[in-house]
LUMVOKOL-412841 format. One record per residue: residue in three letters; x, y, z of N, C-alpha, C in turn; residue number from 1. Coordinates in steps of 0.05 Angstrom, whole numbers, padded with zeros to 5 digits. Example, Ala and Ser with C-alpha at 12.3 -4.5 7.8 and 13.67 -1.06 7.14 Angstrom:
BEGIN
> Ala / 00264 / -00114 / 00156 / 00246 / -00090 / 00156 / 00264 / -00066 / 00156 / 1
> Ser / 00257 / -00045 / 00142 / 00273 / -00021 / 00143 / 00258 / 00001 / 00157 / 2
# end
This chain:
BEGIN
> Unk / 00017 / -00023 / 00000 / 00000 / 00000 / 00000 / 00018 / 00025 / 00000 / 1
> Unk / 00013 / 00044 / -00017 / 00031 / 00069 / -00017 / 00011 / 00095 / -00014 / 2
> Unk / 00023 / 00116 / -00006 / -00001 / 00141 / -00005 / 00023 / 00160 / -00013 / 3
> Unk / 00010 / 00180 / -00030 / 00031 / 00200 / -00031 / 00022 / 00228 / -00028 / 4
> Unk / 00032 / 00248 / -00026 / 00030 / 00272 / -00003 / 00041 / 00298 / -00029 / 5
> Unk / 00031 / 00321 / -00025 / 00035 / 00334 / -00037 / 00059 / 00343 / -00048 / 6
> Unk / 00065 / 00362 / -00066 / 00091 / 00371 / -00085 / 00106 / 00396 / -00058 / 7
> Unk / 00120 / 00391 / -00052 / 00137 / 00413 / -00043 / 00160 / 00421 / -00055 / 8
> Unk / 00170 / 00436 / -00062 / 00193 / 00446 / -00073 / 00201 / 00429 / -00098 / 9
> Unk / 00178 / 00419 / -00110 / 00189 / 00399 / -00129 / 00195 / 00373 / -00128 / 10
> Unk / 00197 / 00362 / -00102 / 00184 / 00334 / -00094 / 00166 / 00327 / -00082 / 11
> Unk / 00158 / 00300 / -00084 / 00135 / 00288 / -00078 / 00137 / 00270 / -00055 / 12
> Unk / 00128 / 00269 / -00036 / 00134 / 00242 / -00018 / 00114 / 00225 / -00016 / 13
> Unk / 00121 / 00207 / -00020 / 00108 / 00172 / -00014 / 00118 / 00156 / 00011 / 14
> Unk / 00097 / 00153 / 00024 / 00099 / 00127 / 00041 / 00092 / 00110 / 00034 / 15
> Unk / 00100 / 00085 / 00040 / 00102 / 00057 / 00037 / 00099 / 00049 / 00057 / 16
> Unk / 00073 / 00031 / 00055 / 00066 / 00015 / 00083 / 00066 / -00016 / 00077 / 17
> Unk / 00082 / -00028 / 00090 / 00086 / -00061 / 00092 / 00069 / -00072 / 00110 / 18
> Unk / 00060 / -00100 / 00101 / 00042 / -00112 / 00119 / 00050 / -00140 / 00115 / 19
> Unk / 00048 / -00151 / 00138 / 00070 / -00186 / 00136 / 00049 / -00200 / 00150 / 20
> Unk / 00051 / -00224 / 00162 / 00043 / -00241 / 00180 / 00052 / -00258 / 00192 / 21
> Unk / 00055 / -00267 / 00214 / 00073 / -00296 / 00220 / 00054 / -00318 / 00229 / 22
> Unk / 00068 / -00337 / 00232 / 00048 / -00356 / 00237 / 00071 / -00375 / 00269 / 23
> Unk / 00060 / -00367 / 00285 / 00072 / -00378 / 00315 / 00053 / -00403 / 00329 / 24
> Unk / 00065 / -00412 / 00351 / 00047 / -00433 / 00357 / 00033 / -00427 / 00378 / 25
> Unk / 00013 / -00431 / 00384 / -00009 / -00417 / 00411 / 00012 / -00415 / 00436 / 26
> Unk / 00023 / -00423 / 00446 / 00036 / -00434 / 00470 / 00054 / -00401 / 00470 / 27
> Unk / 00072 / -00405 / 00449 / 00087 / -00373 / 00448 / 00070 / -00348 / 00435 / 28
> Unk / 00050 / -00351 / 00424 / 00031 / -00328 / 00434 / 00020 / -00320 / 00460 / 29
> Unk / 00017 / -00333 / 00476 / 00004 / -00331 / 00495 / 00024 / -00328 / 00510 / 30
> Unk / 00044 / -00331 / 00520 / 00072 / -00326 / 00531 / 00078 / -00297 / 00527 / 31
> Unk / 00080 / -00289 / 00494 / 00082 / -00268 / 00494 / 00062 / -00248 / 00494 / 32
> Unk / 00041 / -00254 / 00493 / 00022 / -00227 / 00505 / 00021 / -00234 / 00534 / 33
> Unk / 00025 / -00253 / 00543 / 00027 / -00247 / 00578 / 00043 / -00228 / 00591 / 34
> Unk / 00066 / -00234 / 00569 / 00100 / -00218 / 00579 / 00098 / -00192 / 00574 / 35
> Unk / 00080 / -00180 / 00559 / 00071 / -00158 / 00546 / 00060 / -00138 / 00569 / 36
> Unk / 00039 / -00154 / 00583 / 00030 / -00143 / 00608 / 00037 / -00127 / 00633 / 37
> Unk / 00070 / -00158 / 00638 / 00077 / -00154 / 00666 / 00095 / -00125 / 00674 / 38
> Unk / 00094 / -00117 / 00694 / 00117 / -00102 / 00694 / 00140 / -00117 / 00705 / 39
> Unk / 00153 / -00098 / 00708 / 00185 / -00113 / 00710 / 00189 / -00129 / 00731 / 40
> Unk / 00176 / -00121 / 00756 / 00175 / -00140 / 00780 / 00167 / -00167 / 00771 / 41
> Unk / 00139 / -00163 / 00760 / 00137 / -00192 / 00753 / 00153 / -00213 / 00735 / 42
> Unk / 00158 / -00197 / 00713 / 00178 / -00209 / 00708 / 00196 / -00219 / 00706 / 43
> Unk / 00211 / -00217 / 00724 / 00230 / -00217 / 00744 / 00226 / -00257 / 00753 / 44
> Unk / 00212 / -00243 / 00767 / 00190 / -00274 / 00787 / 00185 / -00291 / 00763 / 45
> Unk / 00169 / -00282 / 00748 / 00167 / -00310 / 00727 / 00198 / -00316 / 00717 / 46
> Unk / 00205 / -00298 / 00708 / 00241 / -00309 / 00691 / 00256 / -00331 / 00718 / 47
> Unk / 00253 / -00327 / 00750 / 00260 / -00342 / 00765 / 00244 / -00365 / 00772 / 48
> Unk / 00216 / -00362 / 00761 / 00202 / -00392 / 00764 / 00209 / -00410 / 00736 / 49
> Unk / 00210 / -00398 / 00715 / 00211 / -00419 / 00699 / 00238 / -00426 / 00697 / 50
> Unk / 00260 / -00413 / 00709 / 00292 / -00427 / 00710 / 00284 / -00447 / 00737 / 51
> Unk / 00271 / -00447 / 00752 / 00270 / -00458 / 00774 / 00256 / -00487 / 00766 / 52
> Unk / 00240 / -00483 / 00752 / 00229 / -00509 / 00740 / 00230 / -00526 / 00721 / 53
> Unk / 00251 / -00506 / 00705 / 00265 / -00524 / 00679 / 00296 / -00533 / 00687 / 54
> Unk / 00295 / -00541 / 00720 / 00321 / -00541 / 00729 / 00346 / -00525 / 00717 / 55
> Unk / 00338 / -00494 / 00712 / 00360 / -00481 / 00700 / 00373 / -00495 / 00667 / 56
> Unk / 00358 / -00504 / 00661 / 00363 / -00515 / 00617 / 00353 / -00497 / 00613 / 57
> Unk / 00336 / -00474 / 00615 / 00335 / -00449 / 00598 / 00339 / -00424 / 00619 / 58
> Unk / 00350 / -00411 / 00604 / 00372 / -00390 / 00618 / 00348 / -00362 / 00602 / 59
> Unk / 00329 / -00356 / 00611 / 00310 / -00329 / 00602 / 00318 / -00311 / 00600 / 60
> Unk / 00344 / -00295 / 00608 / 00353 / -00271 / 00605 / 00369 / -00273 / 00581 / 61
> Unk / 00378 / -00300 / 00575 / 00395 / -00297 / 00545 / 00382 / -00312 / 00525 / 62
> Unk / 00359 / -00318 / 00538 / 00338 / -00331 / 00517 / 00352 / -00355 / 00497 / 63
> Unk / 00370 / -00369 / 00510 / 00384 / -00402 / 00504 / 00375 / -00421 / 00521 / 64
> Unk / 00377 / -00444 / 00511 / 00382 / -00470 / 00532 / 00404 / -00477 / 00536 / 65
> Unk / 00404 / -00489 / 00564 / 00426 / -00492 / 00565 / 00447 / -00515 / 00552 / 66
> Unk / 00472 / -00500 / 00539 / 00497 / -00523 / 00522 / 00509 / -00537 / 00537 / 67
> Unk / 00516 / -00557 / 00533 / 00531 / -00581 / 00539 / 00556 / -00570 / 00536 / 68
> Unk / 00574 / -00589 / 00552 / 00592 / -00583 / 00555 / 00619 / -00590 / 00543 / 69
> Unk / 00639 / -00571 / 00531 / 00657 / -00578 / 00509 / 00665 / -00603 / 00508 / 70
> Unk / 00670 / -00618 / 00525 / 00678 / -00646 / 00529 / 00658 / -00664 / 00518 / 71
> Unk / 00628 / -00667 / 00518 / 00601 / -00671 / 00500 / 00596 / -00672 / 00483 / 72
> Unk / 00615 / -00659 / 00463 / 00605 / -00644 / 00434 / 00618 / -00658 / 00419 / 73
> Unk / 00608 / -00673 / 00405 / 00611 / -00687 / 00378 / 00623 / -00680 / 00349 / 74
> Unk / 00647 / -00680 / 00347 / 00652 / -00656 / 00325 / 00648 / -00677 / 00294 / 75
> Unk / 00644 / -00705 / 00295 / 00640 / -00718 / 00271 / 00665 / -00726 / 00257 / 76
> Unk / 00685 / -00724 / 00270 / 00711 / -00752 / 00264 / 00719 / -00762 / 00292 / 77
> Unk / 00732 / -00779 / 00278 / 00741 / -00801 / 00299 / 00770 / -00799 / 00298 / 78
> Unk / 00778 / -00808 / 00325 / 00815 / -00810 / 00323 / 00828 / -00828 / 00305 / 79
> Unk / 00850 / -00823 / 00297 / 00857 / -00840 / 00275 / 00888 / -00853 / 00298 / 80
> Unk / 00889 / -00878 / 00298 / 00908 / -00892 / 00315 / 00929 / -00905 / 00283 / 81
> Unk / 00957 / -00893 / 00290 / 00976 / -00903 / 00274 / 00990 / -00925 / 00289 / 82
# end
């Protein structure tokens, strides 16, 4: 959609308006218009209940789970014994 706006000094201006959609799964809609709500206090409290109940595997302030540890990690060869 574009609209455009009168001649000033010999130009014209146009806006351009974009319109998208996503498609998310109920669970993180509803997450995020809750989070939308809270203020900071609460937030706060939930970011410490759900580390508290996902035994700390998701880390909410950096928005990861938690990685394994370098010794864990699978790099896809194997040792070669001469």
């Amino acid at each position: 959609m574009s609209e455009d706006s009168g001649v000033f000094d010999g130009k014209v201006s146009i806006r351009h308006v974009v319109e998208y959609y996503e498609e998310i799964d109920a669970k993180e809609y509803y997450l995020r218009k809750t989070a939308y709500l809270l203020n900071d206090d609460e937030f706060k409290k939930v970011t410490k209940y759900i580390e508290r109940i996902t035994q700390k595997r998701i880390a909410v302030s950096t928005g990861k789970l938690k990685t394994h540890s370098q010794k864990h990690r699978h790099y896809g060869r194997e040792k070669s014994w001469i």
